[in-house]
N, C-alpha and C positions, 0 to 999 in steps of 0.2 A: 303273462309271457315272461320267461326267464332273461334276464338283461346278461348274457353271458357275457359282453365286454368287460361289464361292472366288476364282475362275479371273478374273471379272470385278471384284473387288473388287482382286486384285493388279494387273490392268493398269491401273486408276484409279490407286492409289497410284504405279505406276511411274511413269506423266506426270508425275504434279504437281510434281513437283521440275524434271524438263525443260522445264516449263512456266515455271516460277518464273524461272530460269536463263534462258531469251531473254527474260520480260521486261526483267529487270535489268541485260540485256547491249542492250538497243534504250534504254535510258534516258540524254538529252543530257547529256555530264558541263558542273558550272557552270564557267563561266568564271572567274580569277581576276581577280579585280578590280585596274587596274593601280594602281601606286603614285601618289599625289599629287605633284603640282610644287606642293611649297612655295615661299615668295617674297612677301615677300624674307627670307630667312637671315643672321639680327646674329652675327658671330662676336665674339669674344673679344677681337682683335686691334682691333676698330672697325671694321673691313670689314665693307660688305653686300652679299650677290650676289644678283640679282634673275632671275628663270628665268619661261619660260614655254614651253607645249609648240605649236608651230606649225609642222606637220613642212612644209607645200604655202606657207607663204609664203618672199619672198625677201630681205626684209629686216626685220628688227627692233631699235627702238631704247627706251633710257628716259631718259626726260626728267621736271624735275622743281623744286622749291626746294631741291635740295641737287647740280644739276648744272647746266652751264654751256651750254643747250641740249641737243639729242640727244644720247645715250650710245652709241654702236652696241652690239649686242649681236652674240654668238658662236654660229651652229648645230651643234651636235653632232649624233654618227651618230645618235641615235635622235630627232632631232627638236626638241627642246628647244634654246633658245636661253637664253644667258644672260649677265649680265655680273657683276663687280665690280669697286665703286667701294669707294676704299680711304679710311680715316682720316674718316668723314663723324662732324663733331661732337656730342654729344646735344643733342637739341631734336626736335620736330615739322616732318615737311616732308609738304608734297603732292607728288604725281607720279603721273603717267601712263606708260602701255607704249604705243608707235606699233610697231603691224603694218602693213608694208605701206601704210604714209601713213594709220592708220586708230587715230587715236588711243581708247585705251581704257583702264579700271581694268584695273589686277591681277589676274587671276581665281584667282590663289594667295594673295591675300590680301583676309580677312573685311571688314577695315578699310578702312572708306568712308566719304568725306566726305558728310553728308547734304543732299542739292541735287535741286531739280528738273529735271536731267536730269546725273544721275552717271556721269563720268567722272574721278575723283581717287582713287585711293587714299591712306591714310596711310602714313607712317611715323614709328614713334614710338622715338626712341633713347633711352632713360633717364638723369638726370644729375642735377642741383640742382636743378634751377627750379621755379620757383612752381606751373606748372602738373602737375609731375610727382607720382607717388602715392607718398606716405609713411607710416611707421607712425605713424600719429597719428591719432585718432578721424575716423570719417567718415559724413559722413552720406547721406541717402537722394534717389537721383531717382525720382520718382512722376511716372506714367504717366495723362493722363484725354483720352479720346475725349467729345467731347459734342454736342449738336446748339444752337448758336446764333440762339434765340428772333429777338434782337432783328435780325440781318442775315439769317435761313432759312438757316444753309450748315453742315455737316456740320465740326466743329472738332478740333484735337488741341493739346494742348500738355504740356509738362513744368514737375514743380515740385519744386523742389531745398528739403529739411527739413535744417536741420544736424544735427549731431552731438549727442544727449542728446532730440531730439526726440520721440521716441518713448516714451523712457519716463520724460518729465517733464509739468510743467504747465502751462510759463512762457510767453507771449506773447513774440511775436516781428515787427521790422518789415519791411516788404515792399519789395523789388525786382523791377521788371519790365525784362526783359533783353532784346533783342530782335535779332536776325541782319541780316544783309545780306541785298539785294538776290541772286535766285536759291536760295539756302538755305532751310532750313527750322527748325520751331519744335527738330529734335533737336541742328544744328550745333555750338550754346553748351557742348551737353558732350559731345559722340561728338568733334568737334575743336576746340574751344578749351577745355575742358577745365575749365568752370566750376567745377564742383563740387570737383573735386580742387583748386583755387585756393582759393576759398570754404575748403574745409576746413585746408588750409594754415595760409590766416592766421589764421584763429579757433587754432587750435592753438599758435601763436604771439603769441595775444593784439591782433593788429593790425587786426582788424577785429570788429565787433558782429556775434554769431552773428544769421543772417537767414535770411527764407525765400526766394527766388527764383522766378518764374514766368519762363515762357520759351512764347509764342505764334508760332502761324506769322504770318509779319508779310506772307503771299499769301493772304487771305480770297477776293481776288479770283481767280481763277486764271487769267484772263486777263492780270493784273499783272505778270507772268511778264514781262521784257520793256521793261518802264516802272515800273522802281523808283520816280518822283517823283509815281505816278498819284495824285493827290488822293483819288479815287473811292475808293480802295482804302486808304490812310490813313484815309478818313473812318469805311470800314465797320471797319476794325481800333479806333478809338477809340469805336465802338460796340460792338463785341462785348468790348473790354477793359471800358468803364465800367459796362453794361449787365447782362452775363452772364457776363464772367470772375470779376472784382472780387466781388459778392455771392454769386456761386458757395465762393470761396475764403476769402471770412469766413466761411462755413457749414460747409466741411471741415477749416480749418484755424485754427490759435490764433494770430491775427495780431493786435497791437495794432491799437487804434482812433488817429485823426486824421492829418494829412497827413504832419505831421514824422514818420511813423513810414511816409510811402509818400515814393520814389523811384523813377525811370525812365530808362532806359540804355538807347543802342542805337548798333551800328555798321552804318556806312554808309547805306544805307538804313534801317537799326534806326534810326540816329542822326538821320535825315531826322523820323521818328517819331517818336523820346523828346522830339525838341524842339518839331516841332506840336503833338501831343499832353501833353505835360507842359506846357508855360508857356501853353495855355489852359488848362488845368484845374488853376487851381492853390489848389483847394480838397481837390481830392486828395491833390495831390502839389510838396513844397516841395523835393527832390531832386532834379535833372536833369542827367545826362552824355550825353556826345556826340562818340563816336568816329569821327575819317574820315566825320564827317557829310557827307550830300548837306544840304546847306542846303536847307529851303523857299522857298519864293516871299514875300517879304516881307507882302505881305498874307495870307500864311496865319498869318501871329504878326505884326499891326501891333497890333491891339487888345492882347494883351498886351506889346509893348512899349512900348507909350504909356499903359500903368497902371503902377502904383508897384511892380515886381518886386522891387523891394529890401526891402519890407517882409515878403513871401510867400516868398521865396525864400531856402532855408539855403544853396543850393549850387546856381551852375552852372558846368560844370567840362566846357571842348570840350579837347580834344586833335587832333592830327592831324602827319602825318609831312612834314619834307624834301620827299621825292620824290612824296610821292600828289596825285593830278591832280586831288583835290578841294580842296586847297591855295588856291587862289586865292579860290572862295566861302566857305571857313574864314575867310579873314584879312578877307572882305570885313564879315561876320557882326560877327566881333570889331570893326572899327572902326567899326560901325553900334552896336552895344553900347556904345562906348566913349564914344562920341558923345553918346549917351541917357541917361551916367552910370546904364547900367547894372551891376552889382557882377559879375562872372566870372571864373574860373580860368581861362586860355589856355596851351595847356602843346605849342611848337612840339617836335618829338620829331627824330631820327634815323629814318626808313625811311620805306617807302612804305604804299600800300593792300594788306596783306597779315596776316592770323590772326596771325603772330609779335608784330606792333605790337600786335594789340587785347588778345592775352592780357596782354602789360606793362599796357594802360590800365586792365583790370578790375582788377590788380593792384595800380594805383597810386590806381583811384579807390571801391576797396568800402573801404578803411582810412577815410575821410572820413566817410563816412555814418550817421548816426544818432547824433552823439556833438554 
């Protein structure tokens, strides 16, 4: 007699394994993932080679602050182009990669300048300077989203705590730092490097450890466009007096009265520290002013036909040679001069560019508070 349980229980077993085996043989093997196009690559020697993977276009160049216009780059069999520039000296430079007439960031490299419509990558070569990172205490940039009561508009900014902050008690005076035109509240230290500068000189004794705020200085966002918009100045000296400022004595241990507030800002920032600071100068008895866009004189006629000299510890403009704000700079200073009012005027070497403003925060956070 046939044991057909038997008989049908071995033919089960027998599939299942041949079963098993086409599934595992119809299953898509993964792809490896290909390798990254790094870029740009600092070797040892001071050469950088800069690479990017663009197999269907026909030309590629990089251009930049540390080249003398376009750089043509090289396409290799698998696609990638790339160049090296040889002996480029440490410091900070911007630059862009053009594909094909179509200028753009680095897509191999993280490092971006923060702007409202980014196209800059950084590059950052290490060396001396002030803004570079050293072993020496350093302290913290804090992160605050918040919503702007007194203008309605959705806000971000950054606020630099020095070194020992955290785990001390001591009050500290306030600088408000402000970007150019285009840029945003992140620029002052993703590229100019505030905080590592800030930490520098306290480490070396040359400046009074401080706290920093750094606001987007485009409340408006239409601003975008017309750095000298009034409109947009005005909502920014509302949401600073308003809702920054009492927000920040509530988070943070910042001495009381004015000699202990200061305001700074380049080019368009510096349009700002100067409206806003020398009207309000119950706030704030500090004011710099880098590569300023001068105001419209009657947006500071009232305080310049009050007694500044009494109110004021420090006003201190800089501005470069070759920058094309030069002219309403020097016009500023001889209207000051005029009005025997007291100022630090301090004509520099170079033009409208991050290299100058890092030297002026350099040469002018030492001054303040002392």
């Amino acid at each position: 007699m046939i044991n057909y349980f038997r008989l049908t229980a071995v033919l089960c077993v027998s599939f299942i394994p041949v079963f098993s085996m086409a599934a595992e043989s119809t299953k898509p093997k993964k792809k490896k993932r290909p390798a990254p196009i790094v870029s740009p690559v600092l070797e040892e020697s001071g050469a950088v080679t800069f690479r990017i993977s663009a197999p269907d276009a026909d030309k590629a160049a990089v251009t930049g602050q540390m080249t003398d216009g376009n750089v043509a780059m090289d396409k290799g069999n698998d696609g990638v182009w790339s160049v090296t520039l040889d002996s480029i000296e440490p410091g900070i430079y911007e630059y862009s990669l053009v594909v094909d007439g179509i200028r753009m960031v680095d897509p191999g490299n993280p490092k971006l300048k923060p702007m409202r419509s980014p196209r800059t990558s950084i590059l950052h070569i290490p060396g001396d300077h002030s803004y570079d990172f050293k072993d020496v205490p350093h302290g913290t940039v804090h992160y605050h989203a918040y919503q702007s009561k007194p203008i309605n508009r959705f806000r971000e900014l950054q606020v630099y705590t020095p070194p020992g902050y955290e785990t001390g008690k001591e009050d500290y005076p306030l600088l408000v730092l402000q970007h150019g035109h285009s840029d945003s509240f992140a620029t002052w230290v993703a590229h100019g490097k505030a905080n590592w500068i800030l930490d520098n000189l306290i480490a070396e004794s040359k400046a009074v450890p401080m706290i920093v705020v750094m606001l987007d200085g485009h409340p408006i966002p239409e601003s975008y466009g017309d750095g000298r918009s009034v409109e947009n100045t005005e909502e920014l000296r509302k949401d600073l007096m308003e809702e920054v400022l009492p927000m920040l004595d509530k988070k943070y241990r910042i001495k009381e009265g004015r000699e202990n507030r200061a305001i700074a800002g380049l080019s368009m920032g510096g349009l700002h520290s100067l409206t806003i600071g020398l009207n309000e100068l119950d706030t704030f008895s500090w004011v710099g002013a880098f590569s300023a866009a001068i105001p419209e004189e009657d947006g500071i006629s009232a305080a310049l036909n009050s007694d500044l000299n009494e109110k004021l510890n420090l006003l201190w403009i800089s501005c470069g040679k070759e920058d094309f704000l030069l002219e309403e700079n020097q016009a500023l200073i001889d209207l000051l001069t005029e009005k025997g009012i007291g100022h630090q005027w301090n004509l520099t070497e170079g033009g409208h560019s991050w290299p100058i403003w890092r030297d002026y925060l350099t040469e002018f956070a030492p001054l303040l508070f002392r």
